[in-house]
C-alpha positions as CSV (number, residue, x, y, z in Angstrom):
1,X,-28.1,-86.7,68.1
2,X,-24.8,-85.6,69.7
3,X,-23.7,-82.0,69.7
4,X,-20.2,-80.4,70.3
5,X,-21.7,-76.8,70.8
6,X,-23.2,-77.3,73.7
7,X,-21.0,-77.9,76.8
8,X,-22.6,-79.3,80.6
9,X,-20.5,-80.3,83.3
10,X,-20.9,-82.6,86.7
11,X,-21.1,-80.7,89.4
12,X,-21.7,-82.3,92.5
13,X,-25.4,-83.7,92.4
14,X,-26.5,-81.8,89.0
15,X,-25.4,-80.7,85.7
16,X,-24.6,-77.3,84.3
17,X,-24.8,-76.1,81.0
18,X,-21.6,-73.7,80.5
19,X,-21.9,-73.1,76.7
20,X,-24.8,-73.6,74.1
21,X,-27.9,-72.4,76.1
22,X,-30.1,-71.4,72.6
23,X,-28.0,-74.6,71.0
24,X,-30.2,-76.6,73.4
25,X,-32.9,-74.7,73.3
26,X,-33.4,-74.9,69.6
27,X,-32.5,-78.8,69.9
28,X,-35.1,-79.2,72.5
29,X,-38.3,-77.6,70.5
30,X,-37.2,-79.9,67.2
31,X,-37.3,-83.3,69.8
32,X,-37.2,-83.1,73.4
33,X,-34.2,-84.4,74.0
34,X,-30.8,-84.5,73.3
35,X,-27.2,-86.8,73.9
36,X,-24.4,-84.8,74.4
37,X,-20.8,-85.6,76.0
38,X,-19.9,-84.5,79.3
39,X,-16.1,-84.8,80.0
40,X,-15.3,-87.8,82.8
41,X,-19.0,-89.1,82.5
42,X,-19.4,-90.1,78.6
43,X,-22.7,-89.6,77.0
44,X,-25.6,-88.5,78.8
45,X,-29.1,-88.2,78.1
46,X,-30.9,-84.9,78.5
47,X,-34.8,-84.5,78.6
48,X,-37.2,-81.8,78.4
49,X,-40.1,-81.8,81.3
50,X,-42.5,-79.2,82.0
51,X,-40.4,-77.9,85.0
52,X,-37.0,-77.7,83.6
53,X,-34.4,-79.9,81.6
54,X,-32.8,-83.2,83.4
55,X,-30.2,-85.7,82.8
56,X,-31.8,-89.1,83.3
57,X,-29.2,-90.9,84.5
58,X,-29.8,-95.0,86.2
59,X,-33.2,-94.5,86.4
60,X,-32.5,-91.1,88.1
61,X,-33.8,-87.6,87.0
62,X,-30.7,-85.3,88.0
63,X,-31.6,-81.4,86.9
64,X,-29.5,-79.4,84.5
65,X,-29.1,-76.1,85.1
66,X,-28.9,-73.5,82.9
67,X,-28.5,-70.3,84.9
């Protein structure tokens, strides 16, 4: 699933969520994850883990963050 009302940016060596933080939440409880679009980087991938949300980009677990 891709959704427009929830907005993360690249910034530097992690993600942030700017807009859509019970968007995500809500998304996350239904399935865990979640593809959204991230302006300059195309689709991304995030996952929920027990310490936190994560972009899993190449094999790489970047964080999101949400604060």
């Amino acid at each position: 699933m891709i959704s427009s009302d929830i907005v993360v940016v690249r910034d530097g060596n992690v993600y942030r969520l700017l807009f859509g933080h019970l968007r995500l939440a809500s998304e996350m409880e239904t399935s865990g994850e979640i593809s959204l679009d991230v302006k300059g980087e195309g689709k991304i991938r995030v996952v929920k883990a027990r310490t936190g949300y994560f972009v899993n980009q190449d094999q790489q677990r970047i964080p999101l963050l949400v604060h």
